[in-house]
C-alpha positions as CSV (number, residue, x, y, z in Angstrom):
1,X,3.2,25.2,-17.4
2,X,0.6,27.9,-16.4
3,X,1.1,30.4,-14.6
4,X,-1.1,29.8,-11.3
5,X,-0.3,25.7,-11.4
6,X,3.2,26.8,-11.0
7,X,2.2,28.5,-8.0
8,X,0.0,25.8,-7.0
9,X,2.8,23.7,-6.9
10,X,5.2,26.0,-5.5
11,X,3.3,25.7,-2.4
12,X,2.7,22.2,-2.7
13,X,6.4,21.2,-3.1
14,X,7.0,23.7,0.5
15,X,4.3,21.0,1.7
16,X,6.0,18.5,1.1
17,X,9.8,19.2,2.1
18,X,7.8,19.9,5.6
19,X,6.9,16.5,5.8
20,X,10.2,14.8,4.3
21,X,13.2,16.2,6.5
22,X,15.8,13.6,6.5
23,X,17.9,12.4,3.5
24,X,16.9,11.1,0.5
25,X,17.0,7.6,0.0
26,X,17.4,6.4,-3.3
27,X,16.2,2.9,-2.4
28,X,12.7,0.8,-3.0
29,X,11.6,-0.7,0.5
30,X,12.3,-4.6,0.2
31,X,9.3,-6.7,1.5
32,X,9.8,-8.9,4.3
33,X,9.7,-12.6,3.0
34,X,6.1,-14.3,2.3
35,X,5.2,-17.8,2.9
36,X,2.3,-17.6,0.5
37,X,1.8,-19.0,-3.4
38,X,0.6,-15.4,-3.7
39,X,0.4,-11.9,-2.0
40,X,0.0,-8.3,-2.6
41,X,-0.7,-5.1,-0.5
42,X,-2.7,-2.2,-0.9
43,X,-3.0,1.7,0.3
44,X,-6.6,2.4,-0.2
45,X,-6.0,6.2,-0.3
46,X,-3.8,6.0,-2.7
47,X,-5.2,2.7,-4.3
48,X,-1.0,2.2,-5.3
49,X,0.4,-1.3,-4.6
50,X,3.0,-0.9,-2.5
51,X,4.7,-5.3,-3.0
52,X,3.5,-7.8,-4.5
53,X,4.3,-11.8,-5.9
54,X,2.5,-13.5,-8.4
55,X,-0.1,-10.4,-8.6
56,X,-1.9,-11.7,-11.7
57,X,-1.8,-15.5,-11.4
58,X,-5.2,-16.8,-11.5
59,X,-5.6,-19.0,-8.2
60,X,-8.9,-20.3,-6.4
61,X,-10.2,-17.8,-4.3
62,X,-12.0,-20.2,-1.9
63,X,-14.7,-18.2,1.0
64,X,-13.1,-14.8,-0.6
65,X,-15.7,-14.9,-2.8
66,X,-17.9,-14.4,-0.9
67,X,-17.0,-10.6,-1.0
68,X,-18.5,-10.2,-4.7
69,X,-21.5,-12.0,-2.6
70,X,-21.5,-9.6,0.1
71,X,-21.4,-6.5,-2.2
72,X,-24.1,-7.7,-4.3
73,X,-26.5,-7.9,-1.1
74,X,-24.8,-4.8,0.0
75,X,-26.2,-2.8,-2.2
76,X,-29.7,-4.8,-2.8
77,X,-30.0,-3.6,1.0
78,X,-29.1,0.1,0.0
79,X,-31.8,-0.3,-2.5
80,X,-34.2,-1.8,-0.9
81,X,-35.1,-4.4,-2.7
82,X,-34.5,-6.6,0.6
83,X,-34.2,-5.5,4.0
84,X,-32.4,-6.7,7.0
85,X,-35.6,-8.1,9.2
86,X,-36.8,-9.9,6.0
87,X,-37.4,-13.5,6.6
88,X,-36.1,-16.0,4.2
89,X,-37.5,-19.3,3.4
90,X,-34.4,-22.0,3.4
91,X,-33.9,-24.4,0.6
92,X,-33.1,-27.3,0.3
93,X,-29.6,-26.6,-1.9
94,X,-28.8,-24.1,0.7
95,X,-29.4,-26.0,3.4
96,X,-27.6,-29.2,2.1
97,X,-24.1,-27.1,1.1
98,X,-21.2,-28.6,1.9
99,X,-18.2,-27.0,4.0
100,X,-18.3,-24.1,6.3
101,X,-22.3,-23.9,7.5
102,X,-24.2,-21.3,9.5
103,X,-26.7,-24.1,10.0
104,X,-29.4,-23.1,8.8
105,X,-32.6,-25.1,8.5
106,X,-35.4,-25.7,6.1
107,X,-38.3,-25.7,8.6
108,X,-37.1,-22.7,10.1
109,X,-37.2,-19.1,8.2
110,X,-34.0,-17.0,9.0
111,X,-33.7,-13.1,8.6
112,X,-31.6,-11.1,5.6
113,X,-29.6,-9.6,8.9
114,X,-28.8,-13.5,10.6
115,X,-27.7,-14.5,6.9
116,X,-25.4,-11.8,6.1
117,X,-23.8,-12.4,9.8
118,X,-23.5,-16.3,9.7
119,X,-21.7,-15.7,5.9
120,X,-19.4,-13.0,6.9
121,X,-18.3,-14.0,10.6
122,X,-19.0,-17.8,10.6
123,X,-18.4,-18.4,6.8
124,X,-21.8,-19.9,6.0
125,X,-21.8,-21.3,2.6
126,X,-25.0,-22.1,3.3
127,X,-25.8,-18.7,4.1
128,X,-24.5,-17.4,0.6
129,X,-26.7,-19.6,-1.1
130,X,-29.8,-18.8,0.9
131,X,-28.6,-15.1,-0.2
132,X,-27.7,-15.5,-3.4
133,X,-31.1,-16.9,-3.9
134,X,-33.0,-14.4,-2.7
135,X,-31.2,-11.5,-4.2
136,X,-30.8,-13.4,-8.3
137,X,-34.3,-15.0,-7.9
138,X,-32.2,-18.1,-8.3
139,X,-28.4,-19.0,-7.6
140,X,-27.7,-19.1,-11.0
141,X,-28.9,-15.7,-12.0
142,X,-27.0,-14.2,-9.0
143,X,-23.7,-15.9,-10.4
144,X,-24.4,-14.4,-13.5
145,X,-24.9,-11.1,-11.5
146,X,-21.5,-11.8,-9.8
147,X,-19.6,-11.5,-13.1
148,X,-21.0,-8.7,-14.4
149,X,-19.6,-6.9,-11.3
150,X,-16.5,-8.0,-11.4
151,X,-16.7,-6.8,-15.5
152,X,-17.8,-3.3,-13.8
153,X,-15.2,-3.0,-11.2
154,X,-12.5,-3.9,-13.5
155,X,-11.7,-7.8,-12.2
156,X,-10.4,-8.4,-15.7
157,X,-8.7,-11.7,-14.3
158,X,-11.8,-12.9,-12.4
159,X,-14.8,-15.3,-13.3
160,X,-17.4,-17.2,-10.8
161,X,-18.9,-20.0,-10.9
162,X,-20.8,-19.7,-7.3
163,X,-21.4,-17.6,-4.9
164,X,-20.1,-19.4,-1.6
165,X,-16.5,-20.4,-3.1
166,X,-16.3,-24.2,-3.6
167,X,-14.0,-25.2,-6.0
168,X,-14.7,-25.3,-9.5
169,X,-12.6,-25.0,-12.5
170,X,-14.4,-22.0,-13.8
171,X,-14.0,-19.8,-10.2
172,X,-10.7,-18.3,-10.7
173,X,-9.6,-15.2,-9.4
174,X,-5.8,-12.6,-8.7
175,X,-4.6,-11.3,-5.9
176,X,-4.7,-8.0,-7.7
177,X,-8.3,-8.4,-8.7
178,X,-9.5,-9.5,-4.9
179,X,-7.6,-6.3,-3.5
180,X,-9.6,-4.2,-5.7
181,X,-12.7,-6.0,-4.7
182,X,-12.0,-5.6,-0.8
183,X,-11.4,-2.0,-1.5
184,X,-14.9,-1.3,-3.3
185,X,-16.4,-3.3,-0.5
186,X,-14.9,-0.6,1.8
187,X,-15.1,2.3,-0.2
188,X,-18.8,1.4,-1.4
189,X,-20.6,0.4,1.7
190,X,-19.1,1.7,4.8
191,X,-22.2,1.4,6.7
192,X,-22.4,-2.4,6.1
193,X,-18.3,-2.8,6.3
194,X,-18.5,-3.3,10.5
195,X,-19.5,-6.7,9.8
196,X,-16.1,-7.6,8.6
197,X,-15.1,-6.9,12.2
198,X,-17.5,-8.9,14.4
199,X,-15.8,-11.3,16.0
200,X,-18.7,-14.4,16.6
201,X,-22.0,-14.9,15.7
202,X,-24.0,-17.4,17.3
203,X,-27.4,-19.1,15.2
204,X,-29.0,-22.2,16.2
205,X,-27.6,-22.3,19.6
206,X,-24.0,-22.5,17.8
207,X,-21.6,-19.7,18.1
208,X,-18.8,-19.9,15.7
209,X,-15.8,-17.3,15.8
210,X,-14.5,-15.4,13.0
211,X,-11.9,-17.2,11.3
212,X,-10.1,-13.8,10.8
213,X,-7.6,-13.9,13.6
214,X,-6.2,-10.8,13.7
215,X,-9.3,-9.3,15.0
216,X,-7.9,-10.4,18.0
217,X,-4.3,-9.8,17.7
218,X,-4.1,-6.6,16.0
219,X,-6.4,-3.5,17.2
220,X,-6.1,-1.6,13.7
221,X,-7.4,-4.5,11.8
222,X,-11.5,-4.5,11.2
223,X,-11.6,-7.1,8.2
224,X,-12.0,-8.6,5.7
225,X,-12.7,-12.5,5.0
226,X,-10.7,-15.9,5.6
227,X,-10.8,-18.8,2.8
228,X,-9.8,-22.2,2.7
229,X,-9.9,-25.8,0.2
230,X,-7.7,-28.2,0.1
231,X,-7.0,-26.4,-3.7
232,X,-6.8,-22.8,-2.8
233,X,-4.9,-23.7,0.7
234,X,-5.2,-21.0,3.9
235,X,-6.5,-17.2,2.2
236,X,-6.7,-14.0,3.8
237,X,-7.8,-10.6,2.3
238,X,-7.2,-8.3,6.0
239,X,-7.5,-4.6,6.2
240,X,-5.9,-2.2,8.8
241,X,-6.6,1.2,9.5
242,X,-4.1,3.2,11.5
243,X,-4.9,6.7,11.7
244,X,-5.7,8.3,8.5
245,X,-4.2,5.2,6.2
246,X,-5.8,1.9,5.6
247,X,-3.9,-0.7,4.0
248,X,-5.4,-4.0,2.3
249,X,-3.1,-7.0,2.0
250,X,-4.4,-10.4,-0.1
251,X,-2.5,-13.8,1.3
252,X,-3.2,-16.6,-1.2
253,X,-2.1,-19.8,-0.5
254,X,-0.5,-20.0,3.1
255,X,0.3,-23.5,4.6
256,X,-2.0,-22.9,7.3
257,X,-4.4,-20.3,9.5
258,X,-1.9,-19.4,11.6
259,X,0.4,-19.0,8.7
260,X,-2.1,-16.6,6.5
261,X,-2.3,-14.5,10.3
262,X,1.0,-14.1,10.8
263,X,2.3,-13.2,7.5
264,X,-0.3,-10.8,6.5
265,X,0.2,-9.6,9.7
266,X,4.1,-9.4,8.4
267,X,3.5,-7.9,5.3
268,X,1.0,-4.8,7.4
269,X,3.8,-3.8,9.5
270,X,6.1,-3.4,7.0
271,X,3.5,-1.5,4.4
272,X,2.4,0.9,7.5
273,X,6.7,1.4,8.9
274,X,8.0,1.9,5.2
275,X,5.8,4.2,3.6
276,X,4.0,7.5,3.8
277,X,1.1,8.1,2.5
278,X,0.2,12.2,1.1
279,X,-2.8,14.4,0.0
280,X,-1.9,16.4,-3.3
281,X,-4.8,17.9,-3.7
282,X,-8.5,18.3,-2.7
283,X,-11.7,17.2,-4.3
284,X,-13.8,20.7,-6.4
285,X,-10.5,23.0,-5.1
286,X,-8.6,24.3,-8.5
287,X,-5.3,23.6,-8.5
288,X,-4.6,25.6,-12.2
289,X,-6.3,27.6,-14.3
290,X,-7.0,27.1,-18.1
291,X,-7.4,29.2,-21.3
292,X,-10.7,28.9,-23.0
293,X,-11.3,29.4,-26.5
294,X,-14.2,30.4,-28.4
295,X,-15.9,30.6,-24.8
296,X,-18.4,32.9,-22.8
297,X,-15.8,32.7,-20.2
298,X,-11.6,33.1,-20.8
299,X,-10.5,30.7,-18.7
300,X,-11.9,27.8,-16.2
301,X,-11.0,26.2,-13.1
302,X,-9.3,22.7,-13.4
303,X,-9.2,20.2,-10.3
304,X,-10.0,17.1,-9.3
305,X,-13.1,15.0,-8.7
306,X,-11.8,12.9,-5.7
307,X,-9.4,13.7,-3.4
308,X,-5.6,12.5,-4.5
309,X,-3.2,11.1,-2.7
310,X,0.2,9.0,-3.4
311,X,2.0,6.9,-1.2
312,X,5.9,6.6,-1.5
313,X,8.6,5.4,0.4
314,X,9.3,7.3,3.8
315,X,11.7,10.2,3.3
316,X,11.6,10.8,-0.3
317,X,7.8,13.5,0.0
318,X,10.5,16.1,-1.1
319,X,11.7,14.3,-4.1
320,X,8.2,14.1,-5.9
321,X,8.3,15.6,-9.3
322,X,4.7,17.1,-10.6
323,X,3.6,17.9,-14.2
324,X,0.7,19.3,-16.3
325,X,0.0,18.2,-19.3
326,X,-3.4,20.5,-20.8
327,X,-5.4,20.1,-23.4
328,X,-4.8,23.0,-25.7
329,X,-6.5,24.3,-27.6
330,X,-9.3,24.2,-25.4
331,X,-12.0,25.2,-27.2
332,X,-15.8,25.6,-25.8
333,X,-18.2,24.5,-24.8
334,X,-16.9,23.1,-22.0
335,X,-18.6,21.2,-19.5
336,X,-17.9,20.6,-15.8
337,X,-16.3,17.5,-15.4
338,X,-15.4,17.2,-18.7
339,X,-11.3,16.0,-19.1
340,X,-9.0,18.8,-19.7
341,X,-5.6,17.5,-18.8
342,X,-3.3,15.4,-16.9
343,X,-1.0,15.6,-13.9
344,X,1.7,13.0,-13.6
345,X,3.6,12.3,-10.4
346,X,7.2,10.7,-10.7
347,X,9.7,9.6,-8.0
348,X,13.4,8.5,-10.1
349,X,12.0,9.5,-13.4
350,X,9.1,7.0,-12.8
351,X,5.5,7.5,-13.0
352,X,3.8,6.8,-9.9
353,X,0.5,8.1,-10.2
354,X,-1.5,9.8,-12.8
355,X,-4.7,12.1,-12.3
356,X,-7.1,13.2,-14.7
357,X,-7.8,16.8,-14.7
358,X,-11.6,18.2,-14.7
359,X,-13.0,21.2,-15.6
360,X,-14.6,22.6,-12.1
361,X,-17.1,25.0,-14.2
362,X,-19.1,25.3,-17.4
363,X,-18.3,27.2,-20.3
364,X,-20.3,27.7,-22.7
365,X,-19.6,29.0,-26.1
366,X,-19.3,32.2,-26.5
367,X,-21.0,35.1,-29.2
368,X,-20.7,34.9,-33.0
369,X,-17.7,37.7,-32.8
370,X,-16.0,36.0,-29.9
371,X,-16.0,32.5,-31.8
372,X,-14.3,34.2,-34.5
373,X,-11.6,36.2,-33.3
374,X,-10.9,33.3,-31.4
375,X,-11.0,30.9,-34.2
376,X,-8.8,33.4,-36.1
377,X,-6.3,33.6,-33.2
378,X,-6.1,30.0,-33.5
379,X,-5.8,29.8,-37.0
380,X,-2.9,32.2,-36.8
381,X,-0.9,30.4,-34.1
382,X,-1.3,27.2,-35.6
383,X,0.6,28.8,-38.8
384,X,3.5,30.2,-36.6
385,X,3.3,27.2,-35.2
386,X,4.0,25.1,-38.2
């Protein structure tokens, strides 16, 4: 292990006996019980899941997808391709779709900003299809759009077949894949993400309440979307933020709403009482420093290009176990950003979280007499070596 990582973690491990006191306890949190077909929960710092059941079973994801729908307009908005006071002509599919409605009308031309609102609070399917045509040029294009998201966020388990959620044999999605969605909706778009929160929207002289009843009960929560069909029963992706952590749970399949409230309201509690969530390290900060070979420079800072965190059970921050794995030889030119090494976290001889290492600088390669005493060096260690 290098020499200044060691001192890097020296410090680090001081850090963390601070925050873990009490005796170690050798024992995974249980989750409370979950009347749900399927469930999992989230820390979005960490992006670790913390429980889960039936994480990768594909299920219908009902008005949940509306979230890939959301993001996609999300960042058409941030692009301007649309903007929020942009009147849209209604037609006649969107106006004619079936289920949950905003009420929207063909005679009558409704903004971007009324849309988005009557989707996300009131549900509107008939607001994602007014969307989703504006934004693909056509529904179908948009759909198409839709799973070449999910492809680039990683929803390996996901497909759509629409953008406003009504049943269909080729809409599938996991609870594993809709937690990561929720999460790029809030890590992607915070300025849009206060929607989730707003608790009615009235349009047409109708004002319908969110279906999301914890904005209500719970002051920490501020999102994320309700779904229901008769085939995906009562869904809820919910997201609380208390303090610095924000936790996303995914209910699939409750018996009813005030079953998908109360027992992702359950499974919360328990995530936010159980566990502790840590920064390791720092975004651009070097946290070890390693040889260069054949460089201009001897050696280059190695960090991290995001801030880390893990989350673990409460009480056990001291019993974290950090390692560095380099790549060696490292031999220039080396660019910043470019991958030199790995640090893996374990808790019980387990890994819980691994980190790509980054080179913070560049280094390019150094002068003809450098590159070959180096290259000599290396030829010479790598026959004591063998």
């Amino acid at each position: 292990m290098h020499r200044r990582f060691r001192a890097a973690f020296a410090a680090l491990f001081l850090v963390l006996s601070s925050l873990a006191p009490i005796a170690r306890a050798q024992v995974q949190p249980t989750p409370p019980s979950i009347a749900a077909t399927a469930w999992e929960l989230v820390d979005a710092q960490s992006g670790q899941t913390l429980a889960a059941q039936n994480a990768d079973e594909r299920r219908d994801p009902a008005s949940l997808t509306k979230l890939m729908t959301a993001y996609i307009v999300f960042d058409a908005l941030r692009k301007k391709t649309i903007t929020p006071s942009q009147m849209v002509t209604v037609s006649t599919r969107a106006w004619k779709a079936p289920g949950s409605r905003m009420f929207i009308e063909p005679r009558k031309a409704v903004s971007v900003d009324e849309l988005l609102r009557g989707m996300i609070v009131q549900s509107g399917n008939d607001a994602a299809i007014a969307l989703a045509e504006l934004v693909g040029g056509s529904h179908e294009a948009f759909v198409e759009r839709m799973n070449k998201e999910a492809a680039r966020l990683g929803l390996t388990a996901t497909h759509f077949a629409n953008a406003d959620g009504l049943p269909d044999p080729q809409h599938y999605s996991t609870t594993s894949d809709l937690a990561k969605l929720a999460l790029a909706v809030i890590r992607d778009f915070p300025e849009y993400y206060p929607l989730f929160a707003q608790k009615e929207f009235r349009y047409n002289n109708i004002t319908q309440p969110n279906r999301n009843r914890l904005l209500w009960t719970d002051p920490y929560v501020d999102g994320l979307k309700t779904g229901h069909t008769e085939e995906a029963g009562f869904c809820l992706v919910a997201s609380a933020k208390r303090g610095e952590r924000r936790l996303v749970s995914v209910m699939l399949g409750a018996a009813s709403d005030a079953g998908r409230a109360a027992e992702s309201q359950k499974l919360l509690n328990w995530g936010f009482q159980a566990f502790d969530t840590i920064e390791l390290y720092q975004a651009g900060k070097p946290v070890s420093t390693l040889r260069v070979w054949k460089g201009a420079a001897k050696d280059v800072g190695a960090g991290f290009v995001a801030d880390r965190f893990v989350t673990l059970p409460k009480g056990r921050a001291q019993d974290l176990k950090i390692a560095m794995h380099a790549v060696e030889p490292l031999v220039a030119p080396v660019a910043s950003g470019q991958h030199v090494g790995t640090v893996d976290v374990r808790l019980d001889d387990k890994s819980i979280a691994q980190f790509p290492l980054i080179a913070l600088a560049d280094v390019p390669a150094g002068g003809f007499f450098a590159r070959a005493w180096d290259s000599l060096r290396l030829w010479i260690g790598s026959g004591k070596s063998s």
